[in-house]
C-alpha positions in Angstrom: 15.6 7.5 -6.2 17.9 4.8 -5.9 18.7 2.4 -2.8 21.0 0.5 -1.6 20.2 -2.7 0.4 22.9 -3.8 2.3 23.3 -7.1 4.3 26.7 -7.1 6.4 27.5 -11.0 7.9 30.7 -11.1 9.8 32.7 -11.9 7.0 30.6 -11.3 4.0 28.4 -8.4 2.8 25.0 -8.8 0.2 24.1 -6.3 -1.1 21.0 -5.2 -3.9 20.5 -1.4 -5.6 17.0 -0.7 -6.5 15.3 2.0 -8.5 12.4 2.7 -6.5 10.9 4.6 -9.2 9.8 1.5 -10.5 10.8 -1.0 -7.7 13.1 -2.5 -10.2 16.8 -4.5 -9.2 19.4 -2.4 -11.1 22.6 -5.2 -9.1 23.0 -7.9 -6.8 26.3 -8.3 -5.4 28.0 -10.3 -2.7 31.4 -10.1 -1.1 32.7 -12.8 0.2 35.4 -14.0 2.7 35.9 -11.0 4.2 39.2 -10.9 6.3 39.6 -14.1 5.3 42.2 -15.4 2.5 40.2 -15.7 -1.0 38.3 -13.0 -0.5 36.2 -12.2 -3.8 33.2 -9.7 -5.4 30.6 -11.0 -7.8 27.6 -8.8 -8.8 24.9 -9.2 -11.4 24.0 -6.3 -13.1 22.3 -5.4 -16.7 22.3 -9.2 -17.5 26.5 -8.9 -17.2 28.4 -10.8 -14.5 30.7 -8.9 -12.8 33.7 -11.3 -10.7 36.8 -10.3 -9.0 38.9 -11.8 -6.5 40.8 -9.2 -4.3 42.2 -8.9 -0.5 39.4 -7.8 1.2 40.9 -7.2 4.8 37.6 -5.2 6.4 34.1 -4.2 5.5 35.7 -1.1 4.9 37.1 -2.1 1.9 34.2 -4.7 1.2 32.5 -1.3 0.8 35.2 0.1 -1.7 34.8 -3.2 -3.8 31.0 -2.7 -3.9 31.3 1.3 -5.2 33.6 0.0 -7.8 31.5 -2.6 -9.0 28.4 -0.7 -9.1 30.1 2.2 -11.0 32.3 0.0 -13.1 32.2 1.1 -16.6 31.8 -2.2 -18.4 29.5 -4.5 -16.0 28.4 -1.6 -13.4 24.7 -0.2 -12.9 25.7 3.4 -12.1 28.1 6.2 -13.4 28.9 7.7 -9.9 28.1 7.0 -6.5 26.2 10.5 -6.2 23.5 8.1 -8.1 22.6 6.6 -4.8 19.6 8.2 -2.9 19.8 6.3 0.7 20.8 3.3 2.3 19.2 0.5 3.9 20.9 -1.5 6.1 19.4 -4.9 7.3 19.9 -5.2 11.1 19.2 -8.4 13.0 18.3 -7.1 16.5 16.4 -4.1 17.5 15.4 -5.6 20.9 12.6 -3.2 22.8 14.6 0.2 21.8 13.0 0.3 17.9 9.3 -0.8 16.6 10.1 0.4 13.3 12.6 1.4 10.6 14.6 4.2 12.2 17.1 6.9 10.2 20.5 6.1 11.8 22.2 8.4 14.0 24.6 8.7 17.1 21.7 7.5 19.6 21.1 4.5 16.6 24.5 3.3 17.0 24.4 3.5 20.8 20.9 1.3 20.9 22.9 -1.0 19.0 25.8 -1.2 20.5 23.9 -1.7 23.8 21.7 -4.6 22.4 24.7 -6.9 21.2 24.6 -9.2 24.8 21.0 -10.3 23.0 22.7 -10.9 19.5 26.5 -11.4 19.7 26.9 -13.4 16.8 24.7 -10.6 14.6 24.8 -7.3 15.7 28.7 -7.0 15.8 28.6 -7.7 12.2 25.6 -5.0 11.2 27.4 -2.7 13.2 31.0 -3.3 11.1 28.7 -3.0 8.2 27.1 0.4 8.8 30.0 2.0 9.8 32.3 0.8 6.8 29.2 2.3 4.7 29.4 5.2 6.5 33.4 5.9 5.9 32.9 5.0 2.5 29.6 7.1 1.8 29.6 10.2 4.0 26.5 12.3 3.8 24.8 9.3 2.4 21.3 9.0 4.4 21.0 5.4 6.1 18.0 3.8 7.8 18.2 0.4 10.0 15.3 -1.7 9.3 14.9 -4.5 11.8 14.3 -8.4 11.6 12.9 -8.1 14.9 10.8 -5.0 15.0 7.5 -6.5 14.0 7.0 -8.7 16.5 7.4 -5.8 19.0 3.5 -5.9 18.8 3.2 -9.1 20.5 0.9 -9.1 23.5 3.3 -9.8 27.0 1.2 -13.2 27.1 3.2 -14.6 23.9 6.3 -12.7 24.5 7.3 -13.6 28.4 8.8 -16.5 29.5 7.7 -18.4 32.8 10.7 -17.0 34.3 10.6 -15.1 37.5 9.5 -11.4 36.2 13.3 -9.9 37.7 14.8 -11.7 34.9 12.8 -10.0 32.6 13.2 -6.5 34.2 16.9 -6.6 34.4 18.1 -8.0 31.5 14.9 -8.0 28.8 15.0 -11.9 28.8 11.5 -12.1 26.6 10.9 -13.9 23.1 11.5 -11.4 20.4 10.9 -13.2 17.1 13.0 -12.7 13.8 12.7 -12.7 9.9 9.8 -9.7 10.8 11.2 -7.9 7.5 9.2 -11.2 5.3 6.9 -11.5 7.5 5.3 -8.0 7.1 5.7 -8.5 3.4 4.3 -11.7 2.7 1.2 -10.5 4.6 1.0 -7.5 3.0 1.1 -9.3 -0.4 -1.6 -11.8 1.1 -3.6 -9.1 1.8 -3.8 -7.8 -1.9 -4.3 -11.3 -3.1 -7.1 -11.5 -0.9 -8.6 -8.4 -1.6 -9.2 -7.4 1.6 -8.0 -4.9 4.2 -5.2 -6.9 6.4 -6.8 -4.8 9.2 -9.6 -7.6 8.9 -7.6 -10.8 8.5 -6.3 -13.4 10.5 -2.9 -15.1 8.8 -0.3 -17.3 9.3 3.1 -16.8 7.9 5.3 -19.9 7.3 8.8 -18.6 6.8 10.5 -21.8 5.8 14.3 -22.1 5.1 17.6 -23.1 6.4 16.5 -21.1 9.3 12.9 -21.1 9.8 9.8 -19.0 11.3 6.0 -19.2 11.8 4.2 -15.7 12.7 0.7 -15.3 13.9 -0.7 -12.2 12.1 -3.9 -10.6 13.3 -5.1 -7.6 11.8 -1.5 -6.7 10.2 0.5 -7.3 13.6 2.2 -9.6 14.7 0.6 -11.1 17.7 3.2 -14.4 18.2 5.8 -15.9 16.7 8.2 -19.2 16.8 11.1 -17.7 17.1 12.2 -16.3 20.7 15.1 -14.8 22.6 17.5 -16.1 19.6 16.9 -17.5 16.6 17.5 -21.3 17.9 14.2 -21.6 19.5 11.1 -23.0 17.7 11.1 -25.1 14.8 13.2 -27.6 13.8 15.4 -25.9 11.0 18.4 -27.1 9.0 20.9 -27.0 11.8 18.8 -25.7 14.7 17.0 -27.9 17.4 14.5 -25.7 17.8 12.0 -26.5 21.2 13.2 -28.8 23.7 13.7 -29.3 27.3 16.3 -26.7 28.5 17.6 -29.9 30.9 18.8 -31.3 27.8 21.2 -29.0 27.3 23.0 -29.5 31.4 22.6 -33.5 30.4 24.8 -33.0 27.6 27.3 -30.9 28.7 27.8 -33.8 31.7 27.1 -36.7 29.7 29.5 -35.5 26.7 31.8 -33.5 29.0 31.3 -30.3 27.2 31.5 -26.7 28.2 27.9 -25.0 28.4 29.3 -23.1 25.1 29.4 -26.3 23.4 26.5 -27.7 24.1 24.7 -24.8 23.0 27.1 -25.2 19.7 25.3 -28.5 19.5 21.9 -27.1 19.4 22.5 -24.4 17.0 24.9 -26.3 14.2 24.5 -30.1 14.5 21.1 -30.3 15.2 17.8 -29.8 13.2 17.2 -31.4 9.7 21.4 -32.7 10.2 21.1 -33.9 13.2 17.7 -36.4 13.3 19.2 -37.2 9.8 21.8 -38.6 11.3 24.0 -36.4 9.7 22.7 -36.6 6.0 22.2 -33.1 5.4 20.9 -30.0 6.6 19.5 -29.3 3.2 15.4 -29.9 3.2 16.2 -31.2 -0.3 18.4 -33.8 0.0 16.0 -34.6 2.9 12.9 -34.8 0.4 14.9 -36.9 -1.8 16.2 -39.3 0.5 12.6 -39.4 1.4 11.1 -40.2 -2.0 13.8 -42.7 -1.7 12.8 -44.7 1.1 16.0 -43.9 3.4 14.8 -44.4 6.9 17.5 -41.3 8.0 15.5 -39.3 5.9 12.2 -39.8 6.6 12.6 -39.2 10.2 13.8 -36.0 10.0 11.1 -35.1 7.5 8.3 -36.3 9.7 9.4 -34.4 13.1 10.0 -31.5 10.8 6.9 -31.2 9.2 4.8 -32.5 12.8 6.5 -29.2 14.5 5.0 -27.3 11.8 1.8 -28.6 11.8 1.4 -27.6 15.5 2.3 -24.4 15.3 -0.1 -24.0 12.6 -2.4 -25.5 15.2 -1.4 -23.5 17.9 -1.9 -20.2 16.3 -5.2 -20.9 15.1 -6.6 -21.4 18.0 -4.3 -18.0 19.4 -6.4 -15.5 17.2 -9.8 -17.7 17.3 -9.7 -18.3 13.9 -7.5 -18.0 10.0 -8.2 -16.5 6.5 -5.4 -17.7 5.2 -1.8 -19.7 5.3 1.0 -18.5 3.8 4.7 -20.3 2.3 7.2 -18.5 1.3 11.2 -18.7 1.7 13.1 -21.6 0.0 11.4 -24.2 1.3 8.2 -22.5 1.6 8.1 -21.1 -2.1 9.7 -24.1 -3.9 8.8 -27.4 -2.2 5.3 -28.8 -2.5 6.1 -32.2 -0.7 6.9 -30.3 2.7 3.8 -28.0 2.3 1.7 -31.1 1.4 3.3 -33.0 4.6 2.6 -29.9 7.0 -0.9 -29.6 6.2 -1.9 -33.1 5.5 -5.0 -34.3 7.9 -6.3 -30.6 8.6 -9.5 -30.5 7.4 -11.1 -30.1 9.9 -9.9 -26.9 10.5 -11.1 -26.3 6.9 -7.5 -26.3 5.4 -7.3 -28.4 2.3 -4.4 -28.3 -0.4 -5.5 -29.0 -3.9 -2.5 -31.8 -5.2 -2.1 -30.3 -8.7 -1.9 -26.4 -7.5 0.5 -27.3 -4.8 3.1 -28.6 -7.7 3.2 -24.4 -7.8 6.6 -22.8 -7.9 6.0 -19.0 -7.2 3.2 -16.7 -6.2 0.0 -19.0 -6.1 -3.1 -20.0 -4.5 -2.8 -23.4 -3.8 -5.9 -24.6 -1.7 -8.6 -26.5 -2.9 -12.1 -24.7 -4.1 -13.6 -25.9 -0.7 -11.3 -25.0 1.2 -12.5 -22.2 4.0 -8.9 -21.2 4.4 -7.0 -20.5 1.7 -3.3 -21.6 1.1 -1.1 -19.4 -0.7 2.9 -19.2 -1.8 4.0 -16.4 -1.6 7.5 -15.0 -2.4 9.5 -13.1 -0.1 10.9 -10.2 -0.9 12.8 -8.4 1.9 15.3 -6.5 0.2 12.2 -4.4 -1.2 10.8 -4.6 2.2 13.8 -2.6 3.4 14.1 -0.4 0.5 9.9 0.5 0.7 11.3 1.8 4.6 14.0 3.7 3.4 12.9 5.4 1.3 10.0 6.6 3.6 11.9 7.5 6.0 14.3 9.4 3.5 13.5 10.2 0.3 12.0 13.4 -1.5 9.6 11.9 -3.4 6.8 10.6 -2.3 7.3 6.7 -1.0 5.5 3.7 -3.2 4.1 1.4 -0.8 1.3 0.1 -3.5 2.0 -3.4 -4.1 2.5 -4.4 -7.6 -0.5 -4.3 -9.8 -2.9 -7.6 -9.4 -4.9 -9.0 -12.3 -7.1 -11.6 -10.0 -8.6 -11.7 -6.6 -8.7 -14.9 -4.5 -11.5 -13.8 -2.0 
């Protein structure tokens, strides 16, 4: 069977088809400036580059670019749309209402609908993005798979707030956690690296990009995570603050003589790696380089960055009494030695040691030292497989393939 994983933004839409007969990536496409002048398609597909640039007024249309690019005859993956099995559609917030991949129906939409107050700047956009599938594919099968539904297993010690408990009770004010989709991946694939059940491990999860998440997972749930209400909470990411003081953000809004909206605006797109850089860039490697070249800006940001990190890693730890194992992945996770080096430098005596030459890894990799009691491993993400894997569970007619791919040595 072949799926279709779909990513709707507010004004773009990613997209992948995968032949889950072999878990192989038949296209990747992305349509761009969506209701916006300039609007464009470009899709990869059989080693041919497919690029267009067309009036794309709605997702509706963004749709009817995708189904002509896939079934174009020249740089196309398909011959007609009947080709496609199901659809899986990447949704952002699930809040309490789903603690799994769910097949989307009327009551679906509604849950949706109902949770945008926790997500406005998300959930709008996933919503336009099902919908235009919908009109475009009727009859089509379609499952929501949610960055938020793994960490619905979080104990209510990690996920309340010390607010009073009404809050909670009326409006679900909790911490919710996001990126669950890698998360549940990478430790499955740490899992089969490990050669053991994930039932009996204890591992951490670094998610590290523009936007970044730790996860604490214990036996194959997630038992905490950085992330909370909203993404903006947790680590310091490109553009996000991450923790702080929530009177910081009343002392801006007087000092500056900003609206609350504002300040928040501060938190979410001026802070982070931009912000301590003092404005450099919210890119972790133009950070590393101005680093390695002995700006002060730089260096700064790289140091609270990687400090926040390494007291997570701390934290957690000590949350589930004990780790097998540490695991990178994301662009910064997966590519960057330097930051992975920074993070974990000085914690041996919680038996974590990085061995210098296997950190200079790019891609799947134990990088520990031999001595080290836990191990350190990159790990690609892979979330579009993630979602695919779900939907086709949840909808296919041949039996689903949730072995992970085949593995030739085990790192026990």
């Amino acid at each position: 069977m072949n799926i279709l994983v779909v990513n709707a933004g507010s004004s773009s839409l990613k997209y992948q088809l995968i032949d889950m007969t072999s878990e192989s990536l038949l296209a990747k496409g992305l349509c761009e400036r969506i209701g916006i002048e300039g609007s464009n398609i470009e899709q990869k597909a059989n080693g041919r580059v497919y690029q267009k640039t067309l009036p794309l007024k709605n997702h509706t249309e963004a749709f009817g670019a995708l189904v002509g690019a896939l079934t174009d005859p020249e740089y196309g993956a398909l011959k007609d749309l009947s080709l496609i099995g199901a659809v899986g559609h990447r949704v952002v917030h699930g809040a309490e209402a789903f603690t799994g991949s769910v097949v989307i129906d009327g009551a679906v939409m509604k849950a949706l609908r109902d949770n945008i107050p926790l997500a406005p700047l998300h959930n709008p956009a996933n919503i336009m993005g099902i919908e235009a599938c919908r009109s475009v594919m009727p009859g089509v099968p379609m499952v929501a798979v949610f960055d938020t539904a793994f960490h619905q297993t979080m104990p209510r010690r990690a996920y309340l707030y010390g607010l009073p408990y009404e809050y909670y009770e009326k409006y679900r004010i909790r911490r919710y956690g996001f990126h669950g989709t890698s998360h549940r991946y990478v430790a499955s694939r740490a899992a089969a690296l490990l050669g053991k059940p994930i039932e009996r491990l204890k591992l951490i999860s670094c998610h590290m990009g523009n936007g970044s998440s730790f996860a604490a997972v214990d036996g194959g749930r997630s038992v905490d995570t950085t992330m909370g209400l909203t993404p903006l909470e947790g680590l310091i990411m490109g553009t996000r603050s991450g923790d702080l003081d929530p009177a910081v953000i009343e002392m801006l809004a007087q000092t500056e003589g900003i609206s609350l909206k504002d300040a928040i605006g501060v938190l979410n797109k001026k802070s982070g790696l931009l912000g301590l850089s003092g404005g450099l860039s919210s890119d972790w490697r133009d950070i590393r380089a101005g680093l390695q070249a002995g700006d002060d800006a730089a260096a700064r940001a790289a140091e609270v960055f990687a400090y926040r990190a390494k007291k997570y890693i701390g934290a957690y730890i000590a949350a589930m009494n004990g780790c097998d194992a540490i695991l990178f992945t994301a662009g910064i996770g997966e590519n960057d030695g330097c930051a992975r080096e920074m993070i974990l430098k000085d914690m041996d005596y919680l038996g974590i040691e990085l061995d210098p030459e296997l950190n200079k890894a790019r891609g799947e990799a134990l990088i520990s030292a031999s001595g080290s009691r836990v191990k350190v491993f990159v790990v690609p993400t892979n979330e579009e497989l993630a979602i695919a894997r779900d939907t086709l569970a949840l909808t296919g007619t041949a039996r689903a393939r949730f072995n992970t791919p085949a593995i030739e040595r085990s790192f026990a």
